[in-house]
N, C-alpha and C positions, 0 to 999 in steps of 0.2 A: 723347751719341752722335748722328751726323748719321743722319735717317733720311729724308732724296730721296736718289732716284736720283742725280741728277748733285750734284757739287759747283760753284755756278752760278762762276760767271766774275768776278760784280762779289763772291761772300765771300771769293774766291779773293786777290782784288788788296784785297780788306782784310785781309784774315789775312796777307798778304807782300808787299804794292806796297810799302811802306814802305822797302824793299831796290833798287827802283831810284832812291829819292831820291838815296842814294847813290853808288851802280852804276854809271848815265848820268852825273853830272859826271866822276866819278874816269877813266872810259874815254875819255871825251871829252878830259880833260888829256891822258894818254898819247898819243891820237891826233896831237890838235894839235900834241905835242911831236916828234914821225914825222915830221908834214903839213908843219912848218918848217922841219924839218931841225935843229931844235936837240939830241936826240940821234937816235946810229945804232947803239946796239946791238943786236940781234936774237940772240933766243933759240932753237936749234933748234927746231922744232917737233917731232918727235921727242921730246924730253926733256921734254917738258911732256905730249905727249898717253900717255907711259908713266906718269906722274907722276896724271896725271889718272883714266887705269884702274886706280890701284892707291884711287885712293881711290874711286871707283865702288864696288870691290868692299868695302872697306873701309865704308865708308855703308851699301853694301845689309846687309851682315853686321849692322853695329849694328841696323838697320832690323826684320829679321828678327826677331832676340831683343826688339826691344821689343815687334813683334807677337804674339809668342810670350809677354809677361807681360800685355797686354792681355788675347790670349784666354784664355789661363789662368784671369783672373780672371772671365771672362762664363761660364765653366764653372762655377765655384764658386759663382756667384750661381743660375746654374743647379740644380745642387742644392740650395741652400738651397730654392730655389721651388717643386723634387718631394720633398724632405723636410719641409717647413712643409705641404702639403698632404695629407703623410704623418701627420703630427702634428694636425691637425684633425681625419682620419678616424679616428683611432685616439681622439683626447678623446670624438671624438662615440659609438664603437662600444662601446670599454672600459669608458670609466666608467660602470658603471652600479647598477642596484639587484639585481642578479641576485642575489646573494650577500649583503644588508643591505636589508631591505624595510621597514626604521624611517624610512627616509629618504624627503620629501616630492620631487616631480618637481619645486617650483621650488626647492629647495635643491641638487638635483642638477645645474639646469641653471644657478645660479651657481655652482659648481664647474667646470664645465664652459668657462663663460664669462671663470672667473678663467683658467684656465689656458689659454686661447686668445689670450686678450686680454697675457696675461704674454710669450706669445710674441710677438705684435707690437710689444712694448716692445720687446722685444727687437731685433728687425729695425730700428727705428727707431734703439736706440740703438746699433745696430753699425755701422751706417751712419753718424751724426754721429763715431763713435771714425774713423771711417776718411776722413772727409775733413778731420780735422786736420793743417795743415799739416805736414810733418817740415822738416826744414834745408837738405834739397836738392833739394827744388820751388821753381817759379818765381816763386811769390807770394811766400816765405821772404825773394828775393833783396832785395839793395840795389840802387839808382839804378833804370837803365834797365828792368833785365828786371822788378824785382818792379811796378814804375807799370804796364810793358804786360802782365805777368800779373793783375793785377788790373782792366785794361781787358778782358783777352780774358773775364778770370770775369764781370762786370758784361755784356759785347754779346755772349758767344758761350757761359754757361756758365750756372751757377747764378740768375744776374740773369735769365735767363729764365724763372723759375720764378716764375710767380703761382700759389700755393700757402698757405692759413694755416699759420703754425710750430704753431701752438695743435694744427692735428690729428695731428700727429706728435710731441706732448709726450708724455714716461711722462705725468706728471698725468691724461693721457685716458688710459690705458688700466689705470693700478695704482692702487693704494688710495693713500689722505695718504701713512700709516706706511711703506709701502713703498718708495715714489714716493723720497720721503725718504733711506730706509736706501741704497738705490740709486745713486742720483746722487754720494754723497759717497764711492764705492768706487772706488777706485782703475781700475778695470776694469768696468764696469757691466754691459755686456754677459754678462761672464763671471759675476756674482752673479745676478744674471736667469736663466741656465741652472741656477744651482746652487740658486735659489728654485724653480724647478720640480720638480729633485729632490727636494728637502725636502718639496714638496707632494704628491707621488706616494708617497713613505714614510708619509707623515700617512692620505694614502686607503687604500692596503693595510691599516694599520693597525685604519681602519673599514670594513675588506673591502670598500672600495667597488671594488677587483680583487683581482683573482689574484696568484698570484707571477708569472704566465708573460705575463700584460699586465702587471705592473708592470716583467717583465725587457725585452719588447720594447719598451717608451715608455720606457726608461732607454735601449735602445740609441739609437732617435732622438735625444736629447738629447745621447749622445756624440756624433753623427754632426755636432750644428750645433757643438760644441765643435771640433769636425774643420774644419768647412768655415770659423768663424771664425777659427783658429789658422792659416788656407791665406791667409785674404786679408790676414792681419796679417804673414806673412810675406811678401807684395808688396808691401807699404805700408811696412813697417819695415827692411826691405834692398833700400835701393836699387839701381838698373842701378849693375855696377861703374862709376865715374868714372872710369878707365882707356879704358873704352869708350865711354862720353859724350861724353868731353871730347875726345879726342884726334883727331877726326873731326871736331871745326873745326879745330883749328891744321891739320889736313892742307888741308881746304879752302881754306883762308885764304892758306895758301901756293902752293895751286893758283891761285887768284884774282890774286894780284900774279905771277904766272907770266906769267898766259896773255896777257894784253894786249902784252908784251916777243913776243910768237912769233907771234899773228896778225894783230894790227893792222901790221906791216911786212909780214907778206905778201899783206896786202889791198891794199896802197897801189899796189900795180903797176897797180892796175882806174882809178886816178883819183880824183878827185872821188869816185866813185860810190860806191871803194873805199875811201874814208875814213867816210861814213859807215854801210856796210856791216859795218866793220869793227866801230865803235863796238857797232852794234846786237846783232851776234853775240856780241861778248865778255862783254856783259851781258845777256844773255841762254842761253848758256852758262853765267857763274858764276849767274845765279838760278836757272836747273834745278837746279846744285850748292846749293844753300842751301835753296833749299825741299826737297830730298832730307834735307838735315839737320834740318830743321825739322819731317817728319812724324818719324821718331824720336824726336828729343827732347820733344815735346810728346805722341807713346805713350807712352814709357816709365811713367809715373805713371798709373796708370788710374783712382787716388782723387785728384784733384787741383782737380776740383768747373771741372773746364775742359769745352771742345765734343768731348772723346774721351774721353770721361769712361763707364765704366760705368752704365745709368742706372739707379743703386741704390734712387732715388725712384720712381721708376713700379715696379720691380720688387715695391717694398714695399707699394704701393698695392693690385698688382694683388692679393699674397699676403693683405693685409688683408682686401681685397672677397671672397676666397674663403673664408675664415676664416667671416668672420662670417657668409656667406651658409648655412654648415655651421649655427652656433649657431639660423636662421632667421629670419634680423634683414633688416630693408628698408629701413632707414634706411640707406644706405650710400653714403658716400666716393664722391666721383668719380673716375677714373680720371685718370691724371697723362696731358695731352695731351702733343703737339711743339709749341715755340712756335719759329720762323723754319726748319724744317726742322730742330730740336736735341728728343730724348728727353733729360731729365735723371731 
């Protein structure tokens, strides 16, 4: 997630210069081809600039809905961060000895700690399930797009991130035997919620609560089931390909359009008009391209890219409140911005 104000100028012509390498020779041939007269056909200008508003709107509509699955999903991280703090207050208030006074206060508060600590595995390990590639992200791709998707992850994305992996391993936060059992399930995440249930029936059992805090901290636990089964549904149905994809062929064919319809009616200016021309027409299809370019790189909000939900800090911050509940002062630094990027 870019967090300055402005988007500077020169990440701008990194993230998209690469498009006038192109752009200026390809516009410059056409012109030349006008400038010498070698050919003369001329394309209404009319039929192009109708051609061109249809895909405007066309782009903006894609545009929209991918905005619309990005913020979706910064909702759902949302909640998880007023429900995980929901769930630390409740470890800290419920469990206790009110009802089982056999039990010593540091056995209570490694209980206490198991099950706080289970939830940050948990966080952690929802977050690594969700920035696994699927088949029609950019990094997935072959040739061109997956080398500059794995550029843009490396200078605009998770290579930002100086961070140990060690502190966001289950190993730091579950027992061997668990740690273990965990990792090798199909769904980890989803076994980690279903261990804290189990763990919660074990304490009622030692009355260490009630039935009526064992039923509310059951409800929390469906709730992160909820908000996990939200973002695995962003992650695992993609933006239709109907809508992805079809707003470049419209482009594309906006682009070999337009040069036929303005650069002939620049040419009447001169000299002046020829390289006026040039400049406008690539410059016009790059407005069109990077219009498609912020959609298609929204769309995927797990994609460990620079638009990326920043599901790392997010986990961070929920860690440091956690623990800070347990009373602990050892604690985790907070996940900074490194070039204007939150990951």
């Amino acid at each position: 997630m870019i967090v300055t104000k402005n988007l500077s100028f020169k990440r701008l012509i990194s993230l998209t210069g690469r498009h006038f390498l192109w752009l200026f020779p390809a516009m410059t041939v056409v012109a030349a081809l006008y400038y010498f007269e070698i050919i003369s056909i001329k394309i209404p200008w009319l039929a192009v600039s109708v051609i061109g508003a249809a895909v405007a709107f066309y782009v903006g509509f894609k545009n929209n809905q991918a905005y619309d699955r990005l913020w979706e999903a910064r909702k759902i991280w949302g909640g998880i961060v007023n429900e995980s703090r929901s769930w630390g207050m409740m470890v800290d208030g419920f469990v206790s000895d009110q009802f089982n006074q056999t039990i010593s206060k540091e056995e209570l508060h490694k209980i206490k700690r198991r099950l706080i600590y289970r939830h940050i595995a948990w966080l952690y390990a929802h977050r690594a399930q969700l920035l696994v590639p699927t088949s029609w992200e950019h990094i997935t791709q072959g040739g061109h797009y997956g080398k500059l998707a794995d550029k843009y992850q490396r200078n605009f994305g998770v290579g930002l991130i100086d961070d140990d992996d060690e502190r966001s391993s289950l190993d730091h936060f579950l027992g061997p035997n668990e740690a273990e059992k965990v990792k090798n399930a199909v769904n980890t995440a989803t076994q980690l919620i279903n261990e804290q249930s189990r763990d919660l029936r074990a304490l009622r059992k030692q009355e260490l609560i009630d039935d009526f805090r064992h039923m509310r901290m059951v409800d929390v636990l469906r709730s992160f089931y909820t908000l996990q089964g939200k973002n695995e549904r962003i992650k695992k149905f993609p933006f239709p390909r109907q809508y992805a994809n079809m707003s470049r062929y419209f482009i594309g064919i906006f682009i070999i359009l337009l040069p036929f319809s303005a650069i002939p009616e620049m040419l009447s200016l001169g000299t002046l008009g020829l390289f006026l021309s040039i400049l406008i027409t690539v410059l016009i299809s790059w407005v069109d391209i990077v219009m498609e370019l912020i959609g298609d790189y929204s769309e995927n909000p797990f994609s460990s890219m620079i638009n990326d939900i920043p599901m790392l800090s997010l986990c961070r911050t929920i860690e440091i409140d956690l623990r800070e509940i347990l009373g602990e002062k050892d604690l985790p630094p907070a996940i900074k911005a490194n070039r204007g990027v939150l990951m």
